[in-house]
C-alpha positions as CSV (number, residue, x, y, z in Angstrom):
1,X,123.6,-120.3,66.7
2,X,126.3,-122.7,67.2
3,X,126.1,-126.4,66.8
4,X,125.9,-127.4,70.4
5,X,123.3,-124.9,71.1
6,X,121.0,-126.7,68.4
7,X,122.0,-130.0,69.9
8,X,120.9,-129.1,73.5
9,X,117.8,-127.5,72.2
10,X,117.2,-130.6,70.1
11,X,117.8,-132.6,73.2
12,X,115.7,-130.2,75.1
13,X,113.0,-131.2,72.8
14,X,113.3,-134.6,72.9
15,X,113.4,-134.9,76.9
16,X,110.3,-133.2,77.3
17,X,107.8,-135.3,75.0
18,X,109.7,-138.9,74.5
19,X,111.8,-138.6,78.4
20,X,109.0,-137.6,80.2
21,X,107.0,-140.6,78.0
22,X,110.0,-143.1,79.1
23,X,109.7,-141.3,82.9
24,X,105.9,-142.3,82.9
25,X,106.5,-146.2,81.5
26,X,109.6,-147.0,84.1
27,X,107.4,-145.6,87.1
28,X,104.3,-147.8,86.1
29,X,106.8,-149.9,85.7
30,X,108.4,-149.9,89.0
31,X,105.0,-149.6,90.7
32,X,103.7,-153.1,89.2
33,X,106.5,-154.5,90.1
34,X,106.4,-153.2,93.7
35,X,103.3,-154.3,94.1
36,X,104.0,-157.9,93.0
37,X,106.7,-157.8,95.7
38,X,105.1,-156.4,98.6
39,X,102.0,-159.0,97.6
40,X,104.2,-162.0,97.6
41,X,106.1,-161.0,100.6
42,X,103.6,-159.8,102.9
43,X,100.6,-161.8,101.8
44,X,102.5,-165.1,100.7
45,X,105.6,-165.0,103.7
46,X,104.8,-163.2,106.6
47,X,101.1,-163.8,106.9
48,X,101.0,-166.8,104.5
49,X,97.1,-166.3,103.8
50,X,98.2,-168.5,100.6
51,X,100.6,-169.2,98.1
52,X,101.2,-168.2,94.5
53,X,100.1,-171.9,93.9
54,X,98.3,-172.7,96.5
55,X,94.6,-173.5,94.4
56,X,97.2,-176.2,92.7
57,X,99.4,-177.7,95.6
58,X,97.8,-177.7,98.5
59,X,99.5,-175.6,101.5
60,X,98.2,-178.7,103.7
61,X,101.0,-181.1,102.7
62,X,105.0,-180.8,103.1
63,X,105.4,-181.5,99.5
64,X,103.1,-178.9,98.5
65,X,104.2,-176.3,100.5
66,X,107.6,-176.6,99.3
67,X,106.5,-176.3,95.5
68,X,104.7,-172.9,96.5
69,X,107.7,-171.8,98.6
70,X,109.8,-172.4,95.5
71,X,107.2,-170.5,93.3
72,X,106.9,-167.5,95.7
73,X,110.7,-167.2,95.4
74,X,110.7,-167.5,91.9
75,X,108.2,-164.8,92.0
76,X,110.1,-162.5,94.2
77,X,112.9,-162.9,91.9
78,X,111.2,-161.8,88.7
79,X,109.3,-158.9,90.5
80,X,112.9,-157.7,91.8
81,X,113.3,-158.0,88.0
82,X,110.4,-155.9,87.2
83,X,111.2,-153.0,89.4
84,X,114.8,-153.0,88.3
85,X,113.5,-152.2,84.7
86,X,110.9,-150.0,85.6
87,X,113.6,-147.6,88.1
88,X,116.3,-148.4,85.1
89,X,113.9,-146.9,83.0
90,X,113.2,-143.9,85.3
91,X,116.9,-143.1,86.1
92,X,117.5,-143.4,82.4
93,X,115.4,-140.9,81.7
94,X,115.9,-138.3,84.5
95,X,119.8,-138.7,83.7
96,X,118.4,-137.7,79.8
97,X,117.0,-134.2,80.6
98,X,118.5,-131.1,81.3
99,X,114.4,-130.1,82.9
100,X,113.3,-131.7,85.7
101,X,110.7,-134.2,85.8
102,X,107.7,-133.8,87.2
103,X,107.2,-135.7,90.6
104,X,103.2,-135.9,90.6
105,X,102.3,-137.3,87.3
106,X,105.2,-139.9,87.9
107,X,103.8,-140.8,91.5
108,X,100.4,-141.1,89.5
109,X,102.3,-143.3,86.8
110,X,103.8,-145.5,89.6
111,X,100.1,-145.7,91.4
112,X,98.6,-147.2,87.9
113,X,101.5,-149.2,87.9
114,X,100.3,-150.6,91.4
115,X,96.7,-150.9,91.1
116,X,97.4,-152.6,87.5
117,X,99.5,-155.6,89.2
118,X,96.5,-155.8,92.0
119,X,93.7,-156.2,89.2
120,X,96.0,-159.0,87.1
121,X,96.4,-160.5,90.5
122,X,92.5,-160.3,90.9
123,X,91.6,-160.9,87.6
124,X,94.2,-163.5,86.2
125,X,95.4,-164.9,89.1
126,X,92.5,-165.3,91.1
127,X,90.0,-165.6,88.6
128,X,90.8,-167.2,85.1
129,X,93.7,-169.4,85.9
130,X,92.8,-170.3,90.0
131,X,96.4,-169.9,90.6
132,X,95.1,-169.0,94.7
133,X,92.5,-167.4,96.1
134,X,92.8,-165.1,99.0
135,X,93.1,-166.1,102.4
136,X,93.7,-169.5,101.2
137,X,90.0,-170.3,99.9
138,X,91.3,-173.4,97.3
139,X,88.2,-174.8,96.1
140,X,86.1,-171.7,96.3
141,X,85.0,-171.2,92.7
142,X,86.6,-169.1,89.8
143,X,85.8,-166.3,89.2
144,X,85.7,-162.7,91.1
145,X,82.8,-164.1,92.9
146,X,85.0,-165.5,95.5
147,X,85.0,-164.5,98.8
148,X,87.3,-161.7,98.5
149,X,87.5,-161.4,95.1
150,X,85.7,-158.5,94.4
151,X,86.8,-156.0,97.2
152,X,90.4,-157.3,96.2
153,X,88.9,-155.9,92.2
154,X,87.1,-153.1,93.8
155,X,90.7,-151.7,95.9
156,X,92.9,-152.1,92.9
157,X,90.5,-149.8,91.0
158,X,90.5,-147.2,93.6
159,X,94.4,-147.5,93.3
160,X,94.6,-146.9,89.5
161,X,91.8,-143.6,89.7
162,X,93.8,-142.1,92.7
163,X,97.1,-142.8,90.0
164,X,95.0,-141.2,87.7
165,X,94.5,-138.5,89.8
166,X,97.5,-138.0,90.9
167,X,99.0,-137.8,87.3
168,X,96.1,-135.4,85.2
169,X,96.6,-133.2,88.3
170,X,100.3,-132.8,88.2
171,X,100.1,-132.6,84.2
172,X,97.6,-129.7,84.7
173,X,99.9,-128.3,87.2
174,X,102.6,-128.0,85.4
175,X,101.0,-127.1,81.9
176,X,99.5,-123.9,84.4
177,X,102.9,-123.1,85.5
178,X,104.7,-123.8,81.5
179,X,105.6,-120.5,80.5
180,X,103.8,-119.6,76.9
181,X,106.1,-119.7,73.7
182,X,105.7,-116.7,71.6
């Protein structure tokens, strides 16, 4: 065998534990990120139900509404950021193998990815730190006892089991249609 045939094998190798690994992290990745954005700029901008801090500056003065303008932005920016990594990460990876990658359990990586942003919203955002509350309930209590707390909780998990799903079902597809090594 020559060199370069043990090079591509080796790479061969590589791509389909550590790329497909790499594949899985940018598309979570990307998904949390995605999420973020679509939260901040359908939530926050176009129906401006509240503001990333709107349970600190109130949305009732011009003052505060500019501070929460500025932190939406902000926000926007860094989730831009986010999915930039995440798809960096992705095209990195699919540019690394010479085998395809496997669309489901990558949708399913990217739906985690979504649902995971949703339940740090829910959890961190909403809950421990009071950042806002939906549908701009400022002074409702912390906590996921607030008003839309726990549906908000209750979607996000749906989001990450259908990821879930999605992913063990394309693994399992593709492990049935692997040919076996003898």
């Amino acid at each position: 065998m020559s060199e370069g045939t043990n090079a591509t094998r080796s790479r061969s190798r590589e791509t389909t534990e550590d790329t497909t690994r790499r594949a899985l992290l940018g598309a979570g990745i990307a998904g949390f990120g995605f999420s973020g954005l679509i939260d901040v700029l359908v939530l926050h901008l176009v129906f401006q139900w509240h503001h990333l801090l709107s349970g600190i500056y109130p949305m009732s003065t011009l003052d505060g509404l500019r501070v929460n303008i500025l932190a939406d932005g902000l926000f926007s920016i860094g989730m831009v950021i986010v999915t930039g990594i995440g798809l960096g990460l992705l095209w990195r990876s699919e540019r690394r193998t010479d085998v395809s990658l496997a669309v489901r359990p990558i949708a399913g990586s990217a739906l985690i990815g979504l649902g995971a942003f949703n339940l740090y919203d829910a959890i961190v955002d909403h809950a421990l730190l009071g950042l806002h509350q939906p549908l701009s309930q400022a002074g409702r209590p912390l906590g996921l006892g607030g008003r839309y707390n726990l549906q908000w909780t209750i979607v996000s998990l749906l989001f990450v089991a259908a990821g879930y799903y999605v992913y063990r079902t394309g693994t399992k597809q593709r492990e049935e249609q692997a040919p076996e090594h003898t």
